[in-house]
C-alpha positions as semicolon CSV with decimal commas, in nm:
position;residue;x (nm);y (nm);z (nm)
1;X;-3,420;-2,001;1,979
2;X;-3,289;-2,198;1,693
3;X;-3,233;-1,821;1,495
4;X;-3,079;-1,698;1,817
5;X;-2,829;-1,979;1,824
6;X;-2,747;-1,925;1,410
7;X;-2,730;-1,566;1,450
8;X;-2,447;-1,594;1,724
9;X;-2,270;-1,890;1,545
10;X;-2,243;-1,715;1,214
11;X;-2,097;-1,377;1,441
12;X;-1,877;-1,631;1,658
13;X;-1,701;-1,745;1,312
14;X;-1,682;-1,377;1,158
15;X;-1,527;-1,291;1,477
16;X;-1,259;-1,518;1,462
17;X;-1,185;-1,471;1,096
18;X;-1,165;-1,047;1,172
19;X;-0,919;-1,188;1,452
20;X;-0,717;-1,400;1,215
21;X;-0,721;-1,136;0,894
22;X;-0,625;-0,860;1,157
23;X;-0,335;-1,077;1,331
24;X;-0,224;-1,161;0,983
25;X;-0,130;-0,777;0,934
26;X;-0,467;-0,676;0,691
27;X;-0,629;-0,337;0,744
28;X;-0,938;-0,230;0,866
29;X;-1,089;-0,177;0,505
30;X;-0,977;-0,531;0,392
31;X;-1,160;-0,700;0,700
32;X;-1,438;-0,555;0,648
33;X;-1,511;-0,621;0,296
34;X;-1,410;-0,950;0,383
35;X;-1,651;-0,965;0,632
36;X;-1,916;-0,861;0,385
37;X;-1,839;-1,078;0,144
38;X;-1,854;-1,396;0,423
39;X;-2,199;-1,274;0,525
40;X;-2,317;-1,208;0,203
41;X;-2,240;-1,574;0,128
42;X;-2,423;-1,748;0,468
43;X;-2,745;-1,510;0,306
44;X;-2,703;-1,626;-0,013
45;X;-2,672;-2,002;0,097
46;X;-2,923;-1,994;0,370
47;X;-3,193;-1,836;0,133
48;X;-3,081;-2,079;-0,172
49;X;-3,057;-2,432;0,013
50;X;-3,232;-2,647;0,249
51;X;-2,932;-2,654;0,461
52;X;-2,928;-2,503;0,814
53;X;-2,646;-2,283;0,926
54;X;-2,470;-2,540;1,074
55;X;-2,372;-2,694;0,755
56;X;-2,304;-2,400;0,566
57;X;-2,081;-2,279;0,857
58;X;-1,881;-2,649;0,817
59;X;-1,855;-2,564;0,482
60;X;-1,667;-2,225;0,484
61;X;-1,319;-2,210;0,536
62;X;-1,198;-2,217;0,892
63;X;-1,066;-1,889;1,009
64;X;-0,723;-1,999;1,057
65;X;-0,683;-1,967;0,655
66;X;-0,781;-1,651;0,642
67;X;-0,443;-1,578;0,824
68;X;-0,240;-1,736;0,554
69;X;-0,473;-1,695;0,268
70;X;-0,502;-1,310;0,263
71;X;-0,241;-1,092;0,086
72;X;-0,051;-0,890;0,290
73;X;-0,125;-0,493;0,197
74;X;0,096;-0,370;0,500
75;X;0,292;-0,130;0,298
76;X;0,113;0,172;0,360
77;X;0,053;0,462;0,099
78;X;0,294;0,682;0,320
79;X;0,563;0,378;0,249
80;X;0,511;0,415;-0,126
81;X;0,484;0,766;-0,215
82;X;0,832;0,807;-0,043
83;X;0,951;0,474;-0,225
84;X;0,833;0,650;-0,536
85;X;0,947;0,972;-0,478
86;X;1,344;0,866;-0,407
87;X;1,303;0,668;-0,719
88;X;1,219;0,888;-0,965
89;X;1,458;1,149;-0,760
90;X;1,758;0,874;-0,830
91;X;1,615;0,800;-1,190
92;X;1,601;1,200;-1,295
93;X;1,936;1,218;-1,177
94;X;2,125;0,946;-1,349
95;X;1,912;1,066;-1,675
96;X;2,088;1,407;-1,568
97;X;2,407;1,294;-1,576
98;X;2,455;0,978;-1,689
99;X;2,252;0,906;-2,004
100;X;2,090;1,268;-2,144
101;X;2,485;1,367;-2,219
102;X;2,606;1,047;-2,351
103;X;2,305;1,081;-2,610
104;X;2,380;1,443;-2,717
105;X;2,044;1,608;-2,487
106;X;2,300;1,756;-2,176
107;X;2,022;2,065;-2,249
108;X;1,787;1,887;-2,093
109;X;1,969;1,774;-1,793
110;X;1,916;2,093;-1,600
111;X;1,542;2,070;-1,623
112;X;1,550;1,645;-1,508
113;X;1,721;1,801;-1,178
114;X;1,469;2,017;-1,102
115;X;1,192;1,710;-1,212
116;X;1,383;1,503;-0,998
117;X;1,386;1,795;-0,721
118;X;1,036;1,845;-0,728
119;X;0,911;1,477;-0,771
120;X;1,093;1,407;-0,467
121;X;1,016;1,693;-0,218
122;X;0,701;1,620;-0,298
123;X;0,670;1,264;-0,300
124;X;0,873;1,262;0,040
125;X;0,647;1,530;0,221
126;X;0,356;1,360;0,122
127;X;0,521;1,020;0,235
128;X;0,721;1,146;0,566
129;X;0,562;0,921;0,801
130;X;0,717;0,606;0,594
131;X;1,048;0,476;0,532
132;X;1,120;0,593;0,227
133;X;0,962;0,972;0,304
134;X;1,279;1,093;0,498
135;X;1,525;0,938;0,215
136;X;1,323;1,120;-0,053
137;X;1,289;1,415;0,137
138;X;1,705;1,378;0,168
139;X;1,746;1,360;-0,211
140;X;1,567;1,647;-0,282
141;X;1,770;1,866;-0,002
142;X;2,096;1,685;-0,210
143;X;1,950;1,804;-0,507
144;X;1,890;2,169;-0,402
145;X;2,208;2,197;-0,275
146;X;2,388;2,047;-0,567
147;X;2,177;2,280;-0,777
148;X;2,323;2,581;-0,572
149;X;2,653;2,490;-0,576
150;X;2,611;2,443;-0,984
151;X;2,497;2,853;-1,007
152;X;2,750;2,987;-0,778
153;X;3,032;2,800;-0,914
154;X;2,892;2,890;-1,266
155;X;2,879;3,261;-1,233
């Protein structure tokens, strides 16, 4: 009985904390190594102390913390491979044109386009679903476009 009524306290309070870390905005991996880490606690206190469940449930932090206390990881990977791929995109693009001539290397500006091209495109697929994916993916259509107009005004 006793066991019955620990059991379903210690699962009443990791209940509420999943319920706080989830309404704080954490992700399904975060709660639940969170989760392990609370249970593998209560074990480690229950099998270490005297003290009954009870007490070692008054001593944990109550689950409204967790809302406040956990970093927030919303970002998703989507959000920053496009972040990273318009920002390399921008920064092979001003070395392009901006600082490769002004240090005497315009040679190597036509092969930080393409970099920038390829980062991007690739970066931006790879991140479409986020915010930055469609901007990246942008870039790199600027890019290939600028890169056209280069060759057929060259020739």
């Amino acid at each position: 009985m006793v066991k019955d009524q620990a059991e379903r306290a210690i699962a009443d309070h990791i209940a509420a904390v999943k319920s706080a870390l989830l309404d704080s905005g954490s992700n399904a991996a975060q709660v639940s190594a969170i989760e392990r880490e609370i249970r593998d606690h209560i074990d480690e206190a229950m099998s270490e102390t005297d003290a009954d469940y009870k007490t070692i449930l008054d001593n944990l932090d109550p689950p409204e913390n967790y809302q406040t206390a956990t970093p927030n990881f919303s970002q998703s990977l989507p959000d920053r491979r496009g972040q990273i791929g318009f920002f390399t995109g921008l920064f092979c693009i001003a070395c392009a044109f901006l600082i490769l001539p002004n240090i005497g290397l315009e040679k190597l500006a036509p092969p930080f386009v393409v970099l920038g091209l390829i980062i991007s495109a690739t970066l931006g697929i790879a991140g479409r679903k986020g915010r930055f994916g469609l901007a990246s993916l942008l870039l790199s259509v600027a890019i290939l476009i600028f890169i056209i107009a280069m060759n057929i005004g060259g020739n």
